[in-house]
Steps between C-alpha positions, in 0.01 A plus 500: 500500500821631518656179635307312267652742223842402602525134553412524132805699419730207647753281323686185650818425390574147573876395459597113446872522642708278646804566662631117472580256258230262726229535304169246554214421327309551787634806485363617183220317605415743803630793308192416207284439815553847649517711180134356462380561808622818578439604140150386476419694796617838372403446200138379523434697835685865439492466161849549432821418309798242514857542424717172560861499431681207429875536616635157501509279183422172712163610693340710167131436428236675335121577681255569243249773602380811314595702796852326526851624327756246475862628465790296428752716723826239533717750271433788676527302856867448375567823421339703780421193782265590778441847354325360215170532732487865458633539163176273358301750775609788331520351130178236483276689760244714334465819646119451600623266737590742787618215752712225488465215728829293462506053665847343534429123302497320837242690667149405605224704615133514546229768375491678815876577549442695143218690601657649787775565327367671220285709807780609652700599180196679414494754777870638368588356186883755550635194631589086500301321693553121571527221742844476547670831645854553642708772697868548538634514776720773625662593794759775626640544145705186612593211203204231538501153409384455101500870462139479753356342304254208625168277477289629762169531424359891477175581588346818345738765385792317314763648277552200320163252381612150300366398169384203650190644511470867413284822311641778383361801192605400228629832377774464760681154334640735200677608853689253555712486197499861493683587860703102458830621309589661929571161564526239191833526401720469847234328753263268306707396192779428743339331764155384427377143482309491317498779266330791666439310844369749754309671221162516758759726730586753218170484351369610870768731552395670180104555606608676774733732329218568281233484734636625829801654450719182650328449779342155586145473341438165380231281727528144578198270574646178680203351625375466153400097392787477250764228530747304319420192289560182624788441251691762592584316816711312279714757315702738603465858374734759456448628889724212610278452816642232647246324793674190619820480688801252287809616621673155374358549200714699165205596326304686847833680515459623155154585531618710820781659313198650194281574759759715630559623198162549383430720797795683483429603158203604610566743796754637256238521196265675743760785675642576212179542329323691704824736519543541096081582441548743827798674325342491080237726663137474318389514143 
């Protein structure tokens, strides 16, 4: 019963964001897909809302359910960028939803991979708990390549979960914004493409300053069925991954250099962090 009691206290938000001008209609054809079948499932089997913000003028669309909030969000995606995910958590979400579950727009998943999610949140809801986890690497308090930071998959204990595919309380999005002026002005202003990039490795950072007094807390679950659409082969996000070898090529060399840069902003995002929440104490 008590399970039962909180899978009805969920909300999704779903995000429609792109991070390149190469937009498809099969694209907005897969996003429409998923919002349906992932919404449909939480809402006629856990009984429970729908929050999708629109970020991007070019892939907007409006699903008409009861249960479903459309919000046009391209304004405030200009003003705040990647950020804007926990602003509408803390603005939109009504308190009686206790837990947020938060899908990147190029993510796919099946029923199961929510369930155990939502299980394993369950059993210590002082926390983010995900697929996607990452640790920093350290050693010898000698200068590391991208500030440590890296892609390795974490299993378990993580400091840092992605908003690929994450749950969180929703008390703790107000959070966010709250602790964000320790690094806003001279870190993600400055350096962050897009606006607020790296905003899953603050918003981390800040659950467990609140949660565990700094120290790693989070949980990642990377054996859970969730995957990347088929599309996304095709586009390039903001990582910069870069999986095929073109040295003769201009452009691979320009995807290396942001990739480079991406992660360096990054490691730096996450030191620096971690160091300014450590030093503002707890409110």
């Amino acid at each position: 019963m008590l399970l039962l009691y909180r899978i009805s206290r969920q909300i999704l938000i779903r995000e429609t964001m792109s991070t390149t001008n190469r937009l498809t209609s099969t694209r907005s054809l897969r996003l429409f897909v998923a919002i349906i079948f992932v919404g449909t499932y939480l809402l006629m089997s856990i009984r429970t809302g729908l929050l999708k913000s629109d970020a991007n003028q070019a892939t907007k669309f409006e699903h008409k359910h009861p249960k479903v909030r459309n919000i046009d969000a391209v304004k405030e995606n200009d003003a705040i960028g990647l950020g804007i995910r926990f602003e509408f958590c803390d603005a939109h979400v009504k308190e009686e939803n206790e837990w947020v579950l938060i899908v990147d727009d190029d993510m796919e998943l099946d029923a199961a991979a929510l369930t155990e999610l939502i299980v394993e949140f369950s059993k210590n809801p002082n926390r983010i708990v995900g697929k996607w986890g990452r640790r920093l690497f350290s050693c010898c308090n000698s200068p590391l390549p991208f500030y440590g930071y890296n892609t390795l998959a974490v299993t378990g204990k993580a400091e840092v979960v992605l908003t690929k595919f994450m749950m969180m309380q929703q008390t703790i999005c107000k959070a966010f914004a709250d602790h964000s002026y320790l690094v806003f002005d001279d870190i993600v202003k400055l350096y962050s493409k897009p606006l607020w990039n790296g905003e899953d490795i603050f918003m981390s950072l800040v659950a467990n300053h609140l949660y565990s007094q700094d120290h790693p807390n989070n949980y990642a679950m990377p054996w859970l069925n969730v995957w990347e659409s088929e599309y996304s082969k095709y586009e390039r996000g903001i990582s910069g991954n870069v999986f095929t070898v073109q040295p003769w090529s201009w452009g691979w060399w320009k995807i290396v250099g942001q990739m480079i840069e991406h992660k360096n902003y990054r490691g730096y995002l996450w030191r620096e962090g971690r160091k300014r929440l450590m030093e503002s104490g707890r409110r």
